[in-house]
C-alpha positions in Angstrom: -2.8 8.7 16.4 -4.6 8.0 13.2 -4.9 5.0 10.9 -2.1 3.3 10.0 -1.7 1.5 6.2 1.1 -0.3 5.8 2.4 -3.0 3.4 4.3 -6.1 4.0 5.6 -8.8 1.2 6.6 -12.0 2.5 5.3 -15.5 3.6 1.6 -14.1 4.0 0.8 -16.7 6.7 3.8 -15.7 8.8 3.2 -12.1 8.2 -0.4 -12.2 9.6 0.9 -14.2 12.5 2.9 -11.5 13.5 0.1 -8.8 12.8 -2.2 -10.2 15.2 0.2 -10.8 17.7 1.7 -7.0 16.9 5.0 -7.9 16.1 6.0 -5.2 14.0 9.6 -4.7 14.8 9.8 -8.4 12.8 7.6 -7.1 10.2 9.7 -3.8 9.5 12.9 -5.0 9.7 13.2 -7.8 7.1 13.2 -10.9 9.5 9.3 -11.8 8.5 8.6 -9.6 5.9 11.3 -9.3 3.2 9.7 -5.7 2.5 7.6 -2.9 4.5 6.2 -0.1 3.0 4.5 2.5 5.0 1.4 4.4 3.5 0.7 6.4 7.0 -0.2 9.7 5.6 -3.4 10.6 7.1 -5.4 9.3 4.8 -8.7 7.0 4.6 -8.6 3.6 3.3 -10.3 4.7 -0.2 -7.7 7.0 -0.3 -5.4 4.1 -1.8 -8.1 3.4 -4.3 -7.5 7.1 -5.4 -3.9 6.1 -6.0 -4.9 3.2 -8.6 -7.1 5.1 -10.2 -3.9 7.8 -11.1 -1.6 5.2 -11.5 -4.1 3.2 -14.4 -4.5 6.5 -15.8 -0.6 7.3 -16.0 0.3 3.6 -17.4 -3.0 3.9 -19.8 -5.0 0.8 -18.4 -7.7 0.7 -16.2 -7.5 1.2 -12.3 -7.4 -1.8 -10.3 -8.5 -0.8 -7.0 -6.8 -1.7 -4.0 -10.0 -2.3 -1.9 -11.5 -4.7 -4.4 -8.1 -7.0 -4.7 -8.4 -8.0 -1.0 -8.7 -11.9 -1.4 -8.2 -12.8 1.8 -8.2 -12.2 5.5 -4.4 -13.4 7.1 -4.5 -11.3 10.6 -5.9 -8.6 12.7 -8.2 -8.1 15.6 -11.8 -7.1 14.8 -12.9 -3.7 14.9 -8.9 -2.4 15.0 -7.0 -4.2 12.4 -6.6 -6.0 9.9 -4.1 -7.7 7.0 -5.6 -9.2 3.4 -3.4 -10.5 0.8 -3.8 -8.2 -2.0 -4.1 -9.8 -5.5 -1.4 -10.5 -7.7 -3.0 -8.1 -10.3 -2.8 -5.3 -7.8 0.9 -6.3 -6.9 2.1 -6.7 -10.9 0.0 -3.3 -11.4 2.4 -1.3 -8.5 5.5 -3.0 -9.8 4.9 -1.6 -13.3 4.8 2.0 -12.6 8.3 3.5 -13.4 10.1 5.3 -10.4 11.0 8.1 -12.1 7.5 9.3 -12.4 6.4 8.7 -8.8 6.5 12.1 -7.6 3.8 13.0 -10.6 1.8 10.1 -9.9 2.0 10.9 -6.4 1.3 14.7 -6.7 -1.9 13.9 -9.4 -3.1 11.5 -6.4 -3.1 14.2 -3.7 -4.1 16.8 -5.6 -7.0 14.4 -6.2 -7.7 13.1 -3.2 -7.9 17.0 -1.8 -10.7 17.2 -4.6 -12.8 14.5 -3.2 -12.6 15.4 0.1 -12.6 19.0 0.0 -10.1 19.0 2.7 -6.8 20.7 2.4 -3.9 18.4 1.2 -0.2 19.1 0.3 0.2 17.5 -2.7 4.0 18.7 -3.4 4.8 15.9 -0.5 8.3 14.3 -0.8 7.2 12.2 1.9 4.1 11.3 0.0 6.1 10.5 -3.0 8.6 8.6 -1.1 6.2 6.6 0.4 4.3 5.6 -3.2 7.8 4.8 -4.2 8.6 2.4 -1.6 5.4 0.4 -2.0 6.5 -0.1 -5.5 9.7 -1.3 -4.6 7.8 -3.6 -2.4 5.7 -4.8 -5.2 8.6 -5.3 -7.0 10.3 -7.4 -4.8 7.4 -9.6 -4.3 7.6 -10.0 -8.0 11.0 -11.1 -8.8 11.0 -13.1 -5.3 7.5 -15.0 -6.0 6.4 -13.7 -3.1 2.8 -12.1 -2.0 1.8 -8.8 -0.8 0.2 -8.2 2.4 -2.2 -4.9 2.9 -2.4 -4.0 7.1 -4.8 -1.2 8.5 -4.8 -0.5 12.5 -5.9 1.9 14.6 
C-alpha cells in the first residue's frame, strides 16, 4: 500500500480527532466530515502542487500551491500521518474550477506530472478525473457551508 491523500471538510478540530485516532469510517461517511474526497492515485505529495499549477493556468491566475496553504497541524502521528487545514484561498481556488472541464484539467495534470517524473502515467484516467472532481465538490461544500478543508496524508 502506498500513500494515501485524502480530503475532509468539516469541523477541523473534530476531523483531526478522528485522524489520529483512525477513525475513518466517521470521516468517509458524512457523520464527522460533511465531505471526503480521495486523491489516492499513486502519487507524491507535490504531485497535488502539480494539480494547482494546471488548475491556475486553466482559470488564468496564478497557482496556489497546495503544500504552501498548509496553516496548520490538526492530527496525525509523526513520521506516518498527518492532517493540516488547508487555506481558504486554496479551498475558494478548487471551488472555482468548473466541472465540466475537470477531465482536461485532470488529463493536462497527469500528462504533467508524467513529464516531471519521467515515469509512465495514464493521463486519460476517469478515475483520476473523478477524483479531481470530487475534491471540488468538496471545496464547494466547504464554501457555501462556511466550513474548512482538511488535507490528510498516511502511510
Amino acid at each position: 500500500m502506498g500513500l494515501s491523500l485524502e480530503f475532509y471538510a468539516g469541523d477541523a478540530e473534530k476531523i483531526g480527532a478522528a485522524f489520529t485516532e483512525i477513525d475513518f469510517d466517521g470521516l468517509r461517511d458524512g457523520t464527522l466530515a460533511h465531505s471526503y474526497a480521495d486523491l489516492s492515485l499513486h502519487l507524491a505529495l507535490t504531485d497535488l502542487d502539480i494539480l494547482c499549477e494546471q488548475i491556475g493556468a486553466k482559470l488564468g491566475r496564478a497557482a496556489v500551491p497546495l503544500l504552501d496553504s498548509l496553516e496548520w497541524t490538526v492530527g496525525g502521528t509523526p513520521d506516518e500521518s498527518e492532517a493540516s487545514v488547508v487555506s481558504g484561498a486554496w479551498v475558494s481556488t478548487m471551488a472555482g474550477v468548473p466541472l465540466e472541464q475537470v477531465p482536461q484539467i485532470t488529463r493536462a495534470w497527469l500528462e504533467a506530472v508524467a513529464e516531471e517524473s519521467g515515469d509512465e502515467v495514464v493521463t486519460d484516467s476517469p478515475d483520476a478525473a473523478a477524483a479531481v472532481a470530487s475534491l471540488v465538490t468538496l471545496c464547494r461544500e466547504a464554501v457555501s457551508r462556511g466550513t474548512r478543508v482538511v488535507f490528510a496524508w498516511y502511510l
